[in-house]
Structures are given as structure tokens and as C-alpha cells.
C-alpha positions in Angstrom: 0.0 0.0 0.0 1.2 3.4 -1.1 1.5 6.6 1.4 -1.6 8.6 0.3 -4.8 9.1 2.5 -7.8 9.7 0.6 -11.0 11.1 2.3 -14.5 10.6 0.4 -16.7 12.8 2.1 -20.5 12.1 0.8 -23.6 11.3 2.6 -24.3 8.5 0.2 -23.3 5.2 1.3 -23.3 3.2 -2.0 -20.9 6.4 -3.3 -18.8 6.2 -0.5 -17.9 3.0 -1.3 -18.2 2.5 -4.7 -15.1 5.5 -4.5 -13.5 3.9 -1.9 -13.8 -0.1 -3.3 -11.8 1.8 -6.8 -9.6 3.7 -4.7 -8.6 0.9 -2.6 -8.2 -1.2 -5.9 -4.9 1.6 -6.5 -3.7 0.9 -3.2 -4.5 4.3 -1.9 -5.4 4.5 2.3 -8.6 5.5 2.1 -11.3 7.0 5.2 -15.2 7.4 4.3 -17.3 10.4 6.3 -20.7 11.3 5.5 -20.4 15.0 6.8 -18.7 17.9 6.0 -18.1 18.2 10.5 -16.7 14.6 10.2 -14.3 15.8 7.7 -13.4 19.2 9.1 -12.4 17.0 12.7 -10.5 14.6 10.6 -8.7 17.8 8.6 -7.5 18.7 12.6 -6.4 15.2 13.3 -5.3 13.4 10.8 -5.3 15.3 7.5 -5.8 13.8 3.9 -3.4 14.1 0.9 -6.4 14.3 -1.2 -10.3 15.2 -0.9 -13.2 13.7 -3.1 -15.9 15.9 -1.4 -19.4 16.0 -2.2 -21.2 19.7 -2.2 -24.3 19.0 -1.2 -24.6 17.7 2.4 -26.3 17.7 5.6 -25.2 20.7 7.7 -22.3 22.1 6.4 -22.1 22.1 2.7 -19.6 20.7 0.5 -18.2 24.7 -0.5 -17.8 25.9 3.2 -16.0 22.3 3.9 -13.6 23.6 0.6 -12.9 26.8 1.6 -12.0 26.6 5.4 -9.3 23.9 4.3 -8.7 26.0 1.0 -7.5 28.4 3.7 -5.0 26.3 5.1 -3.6 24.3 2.3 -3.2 23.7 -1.3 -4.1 19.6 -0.7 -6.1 18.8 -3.7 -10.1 18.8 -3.8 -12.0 16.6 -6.3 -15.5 17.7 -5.9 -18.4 15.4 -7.2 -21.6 16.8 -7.1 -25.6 16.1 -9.2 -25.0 19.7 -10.2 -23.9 20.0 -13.6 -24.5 23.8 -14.1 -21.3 25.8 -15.0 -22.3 28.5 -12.2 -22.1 25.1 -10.0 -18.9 24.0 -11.6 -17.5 27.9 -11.5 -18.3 28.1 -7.8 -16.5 25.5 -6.6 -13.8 26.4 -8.4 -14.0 29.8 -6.6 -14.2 28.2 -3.7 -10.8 26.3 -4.5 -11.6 22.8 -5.7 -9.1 21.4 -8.3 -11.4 19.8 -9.9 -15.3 19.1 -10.5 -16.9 15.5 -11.5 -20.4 15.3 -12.5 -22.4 12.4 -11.0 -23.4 9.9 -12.6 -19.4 9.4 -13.1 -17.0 7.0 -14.0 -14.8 5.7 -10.8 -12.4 5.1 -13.4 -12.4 8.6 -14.5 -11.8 9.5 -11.0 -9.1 7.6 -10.5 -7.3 8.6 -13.3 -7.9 12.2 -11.8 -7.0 11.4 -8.6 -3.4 10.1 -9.9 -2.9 12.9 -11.4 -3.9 15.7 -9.0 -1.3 13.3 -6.3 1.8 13.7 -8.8 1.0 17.5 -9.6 0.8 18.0 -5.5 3.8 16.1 -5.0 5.9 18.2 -7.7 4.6 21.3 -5.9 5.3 20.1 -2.2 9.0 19.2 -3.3 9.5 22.3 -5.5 11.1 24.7 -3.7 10.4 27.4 -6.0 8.1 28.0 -9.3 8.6 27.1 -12.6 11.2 28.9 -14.4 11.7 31.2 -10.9 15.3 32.8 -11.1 17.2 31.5 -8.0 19.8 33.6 -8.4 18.5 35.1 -4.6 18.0 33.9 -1.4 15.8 36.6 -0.9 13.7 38.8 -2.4 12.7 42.8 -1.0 10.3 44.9 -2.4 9.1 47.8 -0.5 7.3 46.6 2.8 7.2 42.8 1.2 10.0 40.4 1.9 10.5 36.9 0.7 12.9 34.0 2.0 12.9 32.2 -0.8 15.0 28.9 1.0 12.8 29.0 3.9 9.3 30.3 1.9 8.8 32.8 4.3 6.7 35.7 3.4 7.4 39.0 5.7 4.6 42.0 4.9 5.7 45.3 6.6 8.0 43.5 9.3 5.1 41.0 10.3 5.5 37.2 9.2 2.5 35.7 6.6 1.5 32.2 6.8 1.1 31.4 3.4 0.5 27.8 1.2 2.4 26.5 -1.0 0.7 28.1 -4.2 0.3 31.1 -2.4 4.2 31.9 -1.8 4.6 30.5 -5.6 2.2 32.9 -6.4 3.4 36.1 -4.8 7.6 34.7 -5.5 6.2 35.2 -9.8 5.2 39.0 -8.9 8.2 39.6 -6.8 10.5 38.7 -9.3 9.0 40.7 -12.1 7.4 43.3 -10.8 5.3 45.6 -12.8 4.9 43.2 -15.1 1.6 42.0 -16.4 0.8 38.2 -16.3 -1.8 36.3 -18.1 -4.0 34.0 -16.8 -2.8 31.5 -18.7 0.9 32.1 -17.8 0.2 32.3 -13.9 -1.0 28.7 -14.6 1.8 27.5 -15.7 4.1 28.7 -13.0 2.1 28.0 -10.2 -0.1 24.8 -10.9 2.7 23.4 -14.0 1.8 23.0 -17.9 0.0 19.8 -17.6 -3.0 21.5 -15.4 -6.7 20.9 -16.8 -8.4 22.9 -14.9 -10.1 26.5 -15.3 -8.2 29.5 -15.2 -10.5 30.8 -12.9 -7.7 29.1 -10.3 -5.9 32.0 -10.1 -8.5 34.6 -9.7 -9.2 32.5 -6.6 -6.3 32.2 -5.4 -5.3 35.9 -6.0 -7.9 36.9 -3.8 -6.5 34.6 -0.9 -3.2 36.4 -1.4 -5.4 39.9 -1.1 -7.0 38.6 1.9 -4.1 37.6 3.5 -2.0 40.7 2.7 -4.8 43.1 2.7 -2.1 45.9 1.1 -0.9 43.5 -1.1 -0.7 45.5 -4.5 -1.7 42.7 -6.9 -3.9 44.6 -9.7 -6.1 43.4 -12.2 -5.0 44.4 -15.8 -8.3 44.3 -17.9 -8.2 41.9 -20.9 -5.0 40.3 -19.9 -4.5 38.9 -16.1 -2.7 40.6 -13.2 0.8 42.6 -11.8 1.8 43.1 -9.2 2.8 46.9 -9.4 5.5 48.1 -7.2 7.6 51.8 -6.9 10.9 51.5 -8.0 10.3 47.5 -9.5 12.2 47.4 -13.1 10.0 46.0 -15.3 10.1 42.4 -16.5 
């Protein structure tokens, strides 16, 4: 059996372990819970590499059970859901799912999903910087913001920022060029790699993590193109 935990939250029994018979098939540790409560005490005491979460469950919903651990981490989320609406699918992108299946689905589609979301979260756990990140620094100081790139410590006028993994990668891509404006598309590919399937809409989300964490943070959007991060004195990239 391989190291990954896998929780399946859903309050459907013959889901749960349809999910977890396929997962178990792949050798993956898996834990079923039938409420988003059950889940968020399991987050606290023994936290999963990976989520398959439901959205719609008794008492807390599958979105709020995203976003709480959305706030602490960048383990992936494969929601499943009846809802097949793109506002449905959009939201729980928003909300910071990596991904959004469709029920009726196929477990083997999930699997293959699931492999895939592993590998990409392992790459970024290892990766001790983005994708083609200049690591000619240790550090990084921009105004009030200061970055230890070996240690991924974020420093915001003197106080010290608890930041995830794709959050530092994030704000580590402005630092190093700032003023300059980023696509969308090319934020993807430094933060999540060039193999990721999901919608762009990823990095609005997580943008506005960054703002909500940093609440001065000058990230701005650039209309018909993506975001900068615009700085006084920054050369231009």
C-alpha cells in the first residue's frame, strides 16, 4: 500500500464506497465520512493528501468544507456533485476545488484524476520554487514585502505571513518581475505546471486569498490580460 490518505466525504453510502472499493483497488489508504463536521475534525487530526468531497450535504455544505481547508492548504479537492451547471462547476472552483466531476461518473475517470492531482501535489510540495523562478536570490525585498525564498517565508511590513504552497509560488512570480503584467494563462503554468486541466478561474481564486491575506498586497487586475503586481521602483520584466 502506497503513502496517500484519501478522504471521500458524501452522505451516500453506496458512493462512498463505490469510491473507496476503486480507490482501494490503486492501493490508496482510504477514510469514508458522510459529513462535512466529520471531515473538518479529521482535517484537525489526521489530514488527507487528497479530498473527493461531495457539495451538497447535511449541515455544512460541500463549498464551506472547501474553503476553510482552501485556507489552510493547497491539498487537492476533487468535488463530485448532481449539479452539472457551469455556475455550480464555477463556484466550486472559486471556492478552490481542483477539480469538479459530474455524478453519474466514471470511478475510473476518477481515479485517473485522482493520480494525477497526487503527482502534480507532490511536484509542488517538493518544489522549492516555481517554474522557471530565477534563483539567483535567497531573498527577495520589495518595498514593505520580503520573501525567504529557501525558507518560503513571506514578511509583509515587518510581520511574518502564513502562506501555502501556491500562495508563496504565487506572490515569488510577482516579486520577481514586478510591474509586469501576467496572463492567466501564464500564472498557470508557473504555479499549478503546464499539464494542469483545470479553469483559469484558479488564479482569480487564489489571488484573492493572497489579497486577503495581505490586505495591502498591491496585486492589480489588468483588464483583458491577467494581473501585476505593481511596485515603486520595481524594473519592469
Amino acid at each position: 500500500m502506497n503513502d496517500y490518505f484519501i478522504a471521500v466525504v458524501d452522505d451516500d453510502q453506496h458512493i462512498r464506497n463505490l469510491v473507496e472499493a476503486y480507490l482501494v483497488k490503486e492501493n490508496y489508504r482510504t477514510l469514508g465520512v458522510a459529513t462535512a463536521e466529520e471531515a473538518w475534525a479529521l482535517w484537525r487530526n489526521d489530514p488527507p493528501d487528497l479530498w473527493v468531497l461531495d457539495i451538497m450535504l447535511p449541515g455544512m455544505d460541500g463549498y464551506e468544507l472547501c474553503r476553510r481547508i482552501r485556507e489552510e492548504a493547497d491539498v487537492p479537492i476533487v468535488m463530485i456533485s448532481a449539479k452539472d451547471s457551469e455556475v455550480d462547476k464555477i463556484m466550486g472552483l472559486e471556492f478552490g476545488s481542483d477539480d469538479y466531476l459530474v455524478k453519474p461518473f466514471s470511478p475510473r475517470e476518477l481515479v485517473a484524476r485522482v493520480k494525477r492531482h497526487l503527482q502534480r501535489w507532490d511536484k509542488l510540495r517538493t518544489s522549492d520554487v516555481p517554474v522557471e523562478a530565477n534563483n539567483s536570490k535567497s531573498m527577495l525585498e520589495l518595498g514593505p514585502l520580503q520573501l525567504l525564498l529557501d525558507e518560503r517565508r513571506v514578511f509583509w511590513d515587518k510581520q511574518e505571513v502564513d502562506l501555502t504552497f501556491k500562495e508563496f509560488s504565487l506572490l515569488q512570480a510577482f516579486a520577481e518581475h514586478p510591474n509586469r503584467a501576467f496572463t492567466r494563462e501564464e500564472l498557470l503554468v508557473l504555479v499549478w505546471g503546464d499539464d494542469y486541466f483545470g479553469s483559469d478561474r484558479a488564479v482569480d481564486h487564489l489571488i484573492k486569498r493572497l489579497r486577503k491575506k495581505i490586505e495591502n498586497l498591491p496585486v492589480e487586475a489588468v483588464w483583458g490580460h491577467g494581473y501585476r503586481m505593481r511596485m515603486e521602483g520595481g524594473d519592469p520584466s
